[in-house]
DRENNU-62051 format. One record per residue (C-alpha): residue number from 1; residue in three letters; x, y, z. Coordinates in pm, whole numbers, plus 50000, padded with zeros to 5 digits. Last residue first. Layout:
BEGIN
num	residu	px	py	pz
NUM	ALA	X	Y	Z
...
//
This chain:
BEGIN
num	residu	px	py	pz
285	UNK	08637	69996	09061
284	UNK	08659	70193	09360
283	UNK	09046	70341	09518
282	UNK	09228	70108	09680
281	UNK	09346	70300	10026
280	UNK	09598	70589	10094
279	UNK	09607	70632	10475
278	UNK	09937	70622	10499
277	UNK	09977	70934	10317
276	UNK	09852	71191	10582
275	UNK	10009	71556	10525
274	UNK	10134	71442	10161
273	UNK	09858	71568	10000
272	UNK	09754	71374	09680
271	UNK	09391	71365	09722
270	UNK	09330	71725	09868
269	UNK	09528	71815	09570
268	UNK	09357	71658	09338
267	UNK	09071	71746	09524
266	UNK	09075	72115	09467
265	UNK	09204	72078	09077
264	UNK	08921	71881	08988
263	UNK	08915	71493	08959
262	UNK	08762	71268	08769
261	UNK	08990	70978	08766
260	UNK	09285	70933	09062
259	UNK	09637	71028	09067
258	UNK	09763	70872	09380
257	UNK	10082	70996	09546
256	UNK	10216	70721	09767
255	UNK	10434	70775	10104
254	UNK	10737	70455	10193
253	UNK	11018	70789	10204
252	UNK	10909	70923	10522
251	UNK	11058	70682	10742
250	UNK	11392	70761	10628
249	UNK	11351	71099	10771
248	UNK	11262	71478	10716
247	UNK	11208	71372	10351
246	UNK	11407	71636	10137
245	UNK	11668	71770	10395
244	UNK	11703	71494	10575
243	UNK	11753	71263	10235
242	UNK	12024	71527	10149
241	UNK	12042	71810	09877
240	UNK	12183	71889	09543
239	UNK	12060	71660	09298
238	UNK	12350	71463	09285
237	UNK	12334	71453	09654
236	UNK	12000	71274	09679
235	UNK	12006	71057	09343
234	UNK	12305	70894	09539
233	UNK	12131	70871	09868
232	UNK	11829	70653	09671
231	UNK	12059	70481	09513
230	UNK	12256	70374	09841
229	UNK	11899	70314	09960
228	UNK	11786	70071	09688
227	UNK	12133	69898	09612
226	UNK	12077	69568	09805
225	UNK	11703	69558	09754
224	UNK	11763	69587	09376
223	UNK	11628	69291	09198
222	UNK	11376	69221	09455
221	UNK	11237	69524	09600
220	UNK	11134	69655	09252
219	UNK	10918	69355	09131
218	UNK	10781	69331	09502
217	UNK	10629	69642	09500
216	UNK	10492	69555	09115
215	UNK	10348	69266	09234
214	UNK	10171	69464	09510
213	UNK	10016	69715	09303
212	UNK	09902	69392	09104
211	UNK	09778	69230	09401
210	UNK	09542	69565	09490
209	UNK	09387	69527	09174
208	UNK	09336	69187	09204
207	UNK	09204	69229	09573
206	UNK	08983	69483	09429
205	UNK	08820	69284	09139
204	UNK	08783	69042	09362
203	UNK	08574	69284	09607
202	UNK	08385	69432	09343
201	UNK	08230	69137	09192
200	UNK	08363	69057	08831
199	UNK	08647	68845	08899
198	UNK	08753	68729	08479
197	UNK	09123	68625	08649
196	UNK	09160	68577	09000
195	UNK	08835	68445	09188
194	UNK	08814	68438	09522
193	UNK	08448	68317	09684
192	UNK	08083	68374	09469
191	UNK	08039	68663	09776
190	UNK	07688	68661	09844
189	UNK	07733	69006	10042
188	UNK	07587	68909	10372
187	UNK	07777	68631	10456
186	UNK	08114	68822	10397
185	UNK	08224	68924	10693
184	UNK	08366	68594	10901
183	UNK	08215	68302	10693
182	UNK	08375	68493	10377
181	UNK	08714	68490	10534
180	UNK	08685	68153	10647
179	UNK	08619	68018	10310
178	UNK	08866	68245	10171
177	UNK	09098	68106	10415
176	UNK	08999	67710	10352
175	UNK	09078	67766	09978
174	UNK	09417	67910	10040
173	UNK	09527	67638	10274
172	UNK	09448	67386	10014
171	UNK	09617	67581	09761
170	UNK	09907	67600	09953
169	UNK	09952	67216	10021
168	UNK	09872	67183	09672
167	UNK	10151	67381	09562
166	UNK	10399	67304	09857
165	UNK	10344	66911	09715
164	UNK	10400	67006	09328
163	UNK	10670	67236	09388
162	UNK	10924	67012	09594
161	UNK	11149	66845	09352
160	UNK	11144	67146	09111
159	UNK	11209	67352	09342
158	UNK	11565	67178	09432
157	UNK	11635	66960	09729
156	UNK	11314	66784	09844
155	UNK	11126	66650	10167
154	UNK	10772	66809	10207
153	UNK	10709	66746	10579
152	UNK	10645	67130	10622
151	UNK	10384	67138	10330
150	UNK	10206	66901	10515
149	UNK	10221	67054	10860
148	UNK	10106	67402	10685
147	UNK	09781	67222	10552
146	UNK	09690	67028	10829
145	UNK	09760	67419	10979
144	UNK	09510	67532	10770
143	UNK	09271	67243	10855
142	UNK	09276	67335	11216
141	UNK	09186	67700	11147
140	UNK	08893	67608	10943
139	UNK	08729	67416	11261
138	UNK	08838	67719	11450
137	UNK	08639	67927	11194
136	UNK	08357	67709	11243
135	UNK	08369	67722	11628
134	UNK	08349	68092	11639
133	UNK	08091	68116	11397
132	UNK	07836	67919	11604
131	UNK	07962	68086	11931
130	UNK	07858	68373	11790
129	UNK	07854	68694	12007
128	UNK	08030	68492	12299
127	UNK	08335	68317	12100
126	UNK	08320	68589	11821
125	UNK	08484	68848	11909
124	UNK	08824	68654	11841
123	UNK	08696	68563	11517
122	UNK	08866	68796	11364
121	UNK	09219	68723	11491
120	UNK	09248	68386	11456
119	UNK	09148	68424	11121
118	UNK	09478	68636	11089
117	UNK	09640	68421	11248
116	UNK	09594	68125	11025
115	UNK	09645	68341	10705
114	UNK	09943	68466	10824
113	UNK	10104	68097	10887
112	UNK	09973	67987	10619
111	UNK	10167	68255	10394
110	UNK	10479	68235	10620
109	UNK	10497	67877	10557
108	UNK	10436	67864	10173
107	UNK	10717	68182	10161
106	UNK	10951	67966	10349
105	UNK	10904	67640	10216
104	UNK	10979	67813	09861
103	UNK	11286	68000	10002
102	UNK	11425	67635	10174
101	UNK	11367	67468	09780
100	UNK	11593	67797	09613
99	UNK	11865	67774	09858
98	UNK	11833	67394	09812
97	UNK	11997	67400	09516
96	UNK	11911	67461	09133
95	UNK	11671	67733	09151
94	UNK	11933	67879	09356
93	UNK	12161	67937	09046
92	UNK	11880	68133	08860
91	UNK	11849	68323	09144
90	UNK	12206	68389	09233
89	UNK	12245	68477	08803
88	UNK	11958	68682	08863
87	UNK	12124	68904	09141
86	UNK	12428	68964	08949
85	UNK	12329	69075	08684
84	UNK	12084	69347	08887
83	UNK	12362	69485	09104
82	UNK	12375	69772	08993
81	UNK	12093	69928	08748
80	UNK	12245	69920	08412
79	UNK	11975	69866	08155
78	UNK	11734	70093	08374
77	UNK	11406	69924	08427
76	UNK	11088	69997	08223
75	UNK	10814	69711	08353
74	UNK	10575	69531	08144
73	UNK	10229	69343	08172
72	UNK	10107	69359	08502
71	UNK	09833	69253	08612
70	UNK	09551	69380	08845
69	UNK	09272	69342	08663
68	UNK	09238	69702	08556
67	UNK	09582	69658	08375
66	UNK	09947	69713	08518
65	UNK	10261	69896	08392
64	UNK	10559	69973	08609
63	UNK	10773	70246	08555
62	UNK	11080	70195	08739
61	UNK	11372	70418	08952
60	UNK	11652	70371	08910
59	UNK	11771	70736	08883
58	UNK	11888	70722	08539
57	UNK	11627	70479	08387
56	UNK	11345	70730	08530
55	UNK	11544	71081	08411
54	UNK	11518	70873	08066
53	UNK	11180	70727	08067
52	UNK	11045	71080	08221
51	UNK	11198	71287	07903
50	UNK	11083	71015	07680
49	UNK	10720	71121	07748
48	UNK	10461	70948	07923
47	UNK	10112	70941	07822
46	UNK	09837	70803	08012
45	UNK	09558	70663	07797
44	UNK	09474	70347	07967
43	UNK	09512	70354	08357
42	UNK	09706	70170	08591
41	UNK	10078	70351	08552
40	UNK	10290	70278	08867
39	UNK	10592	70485	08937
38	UNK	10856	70370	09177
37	UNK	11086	70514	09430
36	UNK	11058	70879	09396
35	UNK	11211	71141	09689
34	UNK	11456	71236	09500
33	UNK	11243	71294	09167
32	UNK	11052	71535	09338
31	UNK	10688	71454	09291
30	UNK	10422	71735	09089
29	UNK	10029	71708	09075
28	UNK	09741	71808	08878
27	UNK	09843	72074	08675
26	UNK	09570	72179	08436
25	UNK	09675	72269	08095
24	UNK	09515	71921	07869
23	UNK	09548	71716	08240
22	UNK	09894	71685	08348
21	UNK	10112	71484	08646
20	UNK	10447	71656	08689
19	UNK	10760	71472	08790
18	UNK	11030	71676	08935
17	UNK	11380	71790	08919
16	UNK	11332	72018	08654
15	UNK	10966	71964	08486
14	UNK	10971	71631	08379
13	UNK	10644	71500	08222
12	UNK	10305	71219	08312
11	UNK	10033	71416	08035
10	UNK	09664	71271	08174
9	UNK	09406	71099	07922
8	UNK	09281	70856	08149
7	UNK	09331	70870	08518
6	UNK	09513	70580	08686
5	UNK	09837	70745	08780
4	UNK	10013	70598	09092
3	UNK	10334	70725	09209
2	UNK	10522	70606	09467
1	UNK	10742	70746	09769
//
């Protein structure tokens, strides 16, 4: 489980085993701290006290920090998280070898790969309702994999030997996609194309957003995948119960608790209920 605040001016405390969310006396929400993987803070004006850092850094479990854009710009980790040494020094060491250069094909790969499919995908419906369409996006299709064969033939050892090809052949797979992507549902909305940094259209401001959230996932994943759920147990029976007992199953555990602006009580709620929690989406920007 996550939790998101983005509401301005909100109190984030510990209240026994539990974070509570706070608005001047109104409760807006509480998480138990064993069922707590990560909290995200998007919002200016939240205030967290040193309570939460502590319980936080002795649970392992992160407060990440990320603007309206989408980035982030700091992280509170626990100075003794295990395994976390250890797992930079591998990093830093693959960098080196060609366990680093075989990770960067990989993620260029499975990027293109995904993109190709999932343009595939849309345009399916397209072949009778518009053929027109239909053949552009294949046309699009074929240049993303140009794209994917090129970074495959990229001969290196280290990262460093390899980064400028996978780069372009990336970004030249990227560029087709959003061009596909807008040819597919975006013709109507005079969409200026993907923009990162100063996007000012909502649905680049959204991605962004939505990349941040994401940057953060993969922030925590990374330097602690190994010690996650043996953490996650830990906090469990030091807090007097099991994971059973707490989240009905380890399937349960991947739910996010969004604390969104304006807000009353009611909808807080409503908003926050754990009866459906896959179905959390970006909120508006």
């Amino acid at each position: 489980m996550e939790l998101i605040v983005e509401t301005h001016g909100v109190l984030v405390s510990k209240h026994q085993g539990r974070l509570r969310v706070m608005r001047d006396k109104e409760k807006l929400q509480e998480v138990p701290l064993v069922m707590l993987e990560q909290v995200l803070i998007t919002s200016n004006g939240v205030a967290v006290t040193s309570d939460v850092v502590r319980v936080c850094s002795e649970n392992g479990i992160p407060i990440h920090f990320v603007n309206g854009d989408g980035r982030s710009y700091g992280t509170l980790y626990s100075s003794g998280l295990t395994g976390t040494i250890q797992t930079r020094r591998a990093q830093l060491e693959a960098y080196t070898d060609e366990r680093g250069a075989a990770l960067a094909h990989a993620f260029v790969r499975g990027k293109l790969e995904n993109q190709v499919n999932l343009l595939r995908a849309m345009a399916k419906n397209r072949r009778e309702n518009d053929p027109d369409c239909f053949e552009e996006t294949q046309w699009i299709v074929g240049e993303i994999r140009d794209a994917l064969a090129a970074a495959e033939d990229t001969v290196g050892k280290t990262c460093d030997e390899i980064r400028l090809q996978l780069l372009a052949a990336e970004g030249r797979g990227a560029e087709r996609y959003w061009t596909g992507v807008r040819r597919l549902l975006l013709a109507d909305l005079d969409w200026p194309g993907r923009q990162t940094q100063g996007a000012t259209d909502p649905l680049n401001s959204t991605l962004n957003y939505g990349y941040g959230i994401l940057y953060a996932r993969v922030s925590l994943i990374a330097p602690s995948s190994a010690s996650s759920i043996a953490n996650l147990r830990s906090r469990s029976m030091k807090m007097g119960g099991s994971m059973n007992r707490h989240a009905g199953d380890w399937g349960s555990i991947s739910r996010t608790v969004w604390i969104r602006p304006s807000v009353t009580k009611a909808s807080a709620s409503a908003s926050a209920s754990f009866s459906n929690p896959r179905r959390a989406t970006l909120p508006p920007l």
